[in-house]
C-alpha positions, 0 to 999 in steps of 0.5 A, spaced: 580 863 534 576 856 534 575 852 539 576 846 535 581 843 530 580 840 523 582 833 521 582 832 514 583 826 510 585 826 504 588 822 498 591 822 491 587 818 488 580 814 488 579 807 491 584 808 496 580 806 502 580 812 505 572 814 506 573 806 510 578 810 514 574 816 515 569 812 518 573 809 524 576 815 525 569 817 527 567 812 531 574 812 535 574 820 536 567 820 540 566 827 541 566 830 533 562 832 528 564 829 521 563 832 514 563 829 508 566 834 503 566 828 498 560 832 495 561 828 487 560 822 491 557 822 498 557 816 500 559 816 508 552 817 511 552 809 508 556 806 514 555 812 519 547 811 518 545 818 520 538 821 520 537 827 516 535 833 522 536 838 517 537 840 509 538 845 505 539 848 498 545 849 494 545 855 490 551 854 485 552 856 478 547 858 473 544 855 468 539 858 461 532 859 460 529 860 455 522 865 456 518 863 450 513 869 451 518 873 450 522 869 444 522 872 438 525 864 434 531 869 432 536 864 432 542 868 436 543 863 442 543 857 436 549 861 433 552 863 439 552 856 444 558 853 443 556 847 447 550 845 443 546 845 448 540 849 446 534 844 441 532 847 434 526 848 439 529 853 443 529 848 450 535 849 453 538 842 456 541 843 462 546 838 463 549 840 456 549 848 458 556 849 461 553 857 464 557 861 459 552 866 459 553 868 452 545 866 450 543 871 455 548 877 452 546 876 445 539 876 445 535 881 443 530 881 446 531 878 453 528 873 453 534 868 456 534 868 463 540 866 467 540 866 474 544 862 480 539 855 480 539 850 485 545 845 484 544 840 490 542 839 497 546 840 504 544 835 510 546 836 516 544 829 520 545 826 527 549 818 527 547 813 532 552 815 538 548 822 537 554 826 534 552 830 527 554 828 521 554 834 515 554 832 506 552 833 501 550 832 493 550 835 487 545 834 482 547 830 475 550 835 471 552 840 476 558 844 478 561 849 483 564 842 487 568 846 491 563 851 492 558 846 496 564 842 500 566 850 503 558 850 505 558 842 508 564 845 512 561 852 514 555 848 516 560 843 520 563 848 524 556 851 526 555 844 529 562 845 533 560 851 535 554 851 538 555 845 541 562 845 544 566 840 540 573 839 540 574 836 533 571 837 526 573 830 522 572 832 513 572 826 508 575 829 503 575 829 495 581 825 492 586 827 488 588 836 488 584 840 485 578 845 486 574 841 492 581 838 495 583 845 495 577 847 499 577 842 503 583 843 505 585 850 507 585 852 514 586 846 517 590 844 521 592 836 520 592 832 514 591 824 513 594 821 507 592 815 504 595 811 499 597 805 496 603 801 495 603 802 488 607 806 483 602 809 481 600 810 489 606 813 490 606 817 485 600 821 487 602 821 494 608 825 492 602 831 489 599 831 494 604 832 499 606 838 495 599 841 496 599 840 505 607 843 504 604 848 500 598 850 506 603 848 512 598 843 513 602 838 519 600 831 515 602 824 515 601 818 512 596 811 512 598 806 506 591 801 506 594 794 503 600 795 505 602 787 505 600 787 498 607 790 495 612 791 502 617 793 497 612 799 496 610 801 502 617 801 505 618 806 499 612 810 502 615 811 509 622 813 506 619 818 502 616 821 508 622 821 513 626 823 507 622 829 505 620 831 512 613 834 510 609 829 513 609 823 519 608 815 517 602 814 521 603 806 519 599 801 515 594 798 514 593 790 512 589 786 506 582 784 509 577 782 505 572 783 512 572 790 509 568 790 504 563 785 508 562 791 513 561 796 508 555 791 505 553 791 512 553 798 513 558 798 519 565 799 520 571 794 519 572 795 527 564 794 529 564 787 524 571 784 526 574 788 532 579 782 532 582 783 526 589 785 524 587 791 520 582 793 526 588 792 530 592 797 526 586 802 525 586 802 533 593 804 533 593 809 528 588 813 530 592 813 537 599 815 533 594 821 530 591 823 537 598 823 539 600 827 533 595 832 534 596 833 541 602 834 541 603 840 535 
């Protein structure tokens, strides 16, 4: 069994403001290594500031390549490709080539490679308080996104291991599909963010359903909640009514946020005093509190 325990933030829907969550969650955990499995669209390392001590190729699906040596201009792969991705020139474009494989199955005279090709890059980085980081980044119509947040999580528990840390914090893709899923499974507690919306509600419930489906012990953050009080009482009924995840509170409006992501620092570095750093604070201390205690 590991020596450490995963905490994973996630949420039903883009735009919650759960990667700002996720970097105070950082700050406050002093001894973690974080792992943004966000990989579609990395951006924690922006507030985190972590330098890159190593990086590695992702090795993910594959793409065609025509070999003009060996092409015979028959026209095979033009009648097979099914996405239009092969030019009347016999080029291949790879963002438009959805690595079917059915080019390289009829050709015939084998003149159409299909290897795995480098699809993104893995990084694992040191933050300022000297706790490691690991992302990654896909390249521009690449795929297999679930693939890669499996490699940022295998490098993240390498780094506990080696250096004997207690709690490994994953950034987690929003919504619940194929990354979520990966992002997921095999951990033991999950945050929820939400919003007090109908439609934050709605996706909250989806994602419920996929943590109940793990066994996963989650509860629940609504980030704006003073905006639709009516909303945010909806969510912590729902949680107490459902009993598949705690209500860990909610965080207030405050515009100071987004000045502190232009910074580059956290909510809690930029304005320590504000209400919404104070509900940060006492989250994360219902969260440690949980953990402990399961």
């Amino acid at each position: 069994m590991a020596d450490f325990s995963e905490l994973v933030i996630i949420s039903g829907k883009g735009g919650t403001g759960k990667t700002s969550l996720v970097a105070c969650l950082a700050s406050l955990f002093k001894s973690r290594v974080v792992a943004d499995c966000d990989v579609d669209a990395a951006n924690l390392n922006l507030i985190l500031n972590g330098n890159v001590v190593e990086k590695k190729d992702f090795v993910g699906g594959k793409k065609a390549v025509i070999k003009s040596d060996l092409c015979t201009v028959c026209g095979k792969c033009l009648e097979v490709c099914r996405f239009g991705a092969i030019s009347q020139d016999f080029v291949v474009d790879r963002v438009a080539c959805e690595g079917c494989g059915a080019c390289h199955v009829f050709c015939p005279t084998s003149a159409i490679d299909f290897s795995p090709r480098r699809c993104g890059e893995c990084y694992t980085c040191t933050t300022a308080d000297g706790q490691p980081l690991v992302f990654a980044e896909l390249l521009p119509g690449e795929e297999n996104s679930g693939k890669l947040v499996t490699m940022v999580r295998t490098e993240a528990r390498k780094q506990a291991e080696t250096k004997n840390i207690p709690l490994i914090v994953i950034d987690g893709p929003p919504g619940i599909g194929c990354p979520v899923i990966a992002s997921v499974t095999g951990t033991s507690h999950a945050v929820i963010v939400t919003e007090p919306t109908g439609s934050g509600i709605h996706d909250l419930k989806r994602i419920l359903q996929l943590t109940a489906h793990f066994g996963i012990n989650a509860g629940v953050v609504v980030n704006k909640s003073d905006i639709n009080t009516t909303h945010t009482s909806s969510v912590k009924a729902l949680c107490e009514k459902e009993g598949r995840a705690m209500f860990f509170g909610g965080i207030p409006f405050e515009p100071k946020v987004s000045e502190a992501q232009r910074k580059g620092i956290t909510i809690l570095d930029y304005a320590p005093t504000s209400e919404a750093s104070t509900a940060i604070r006492n989250i994360y201390k219902r969260i440690k509190k949980n953990m402990e205690e399961s």
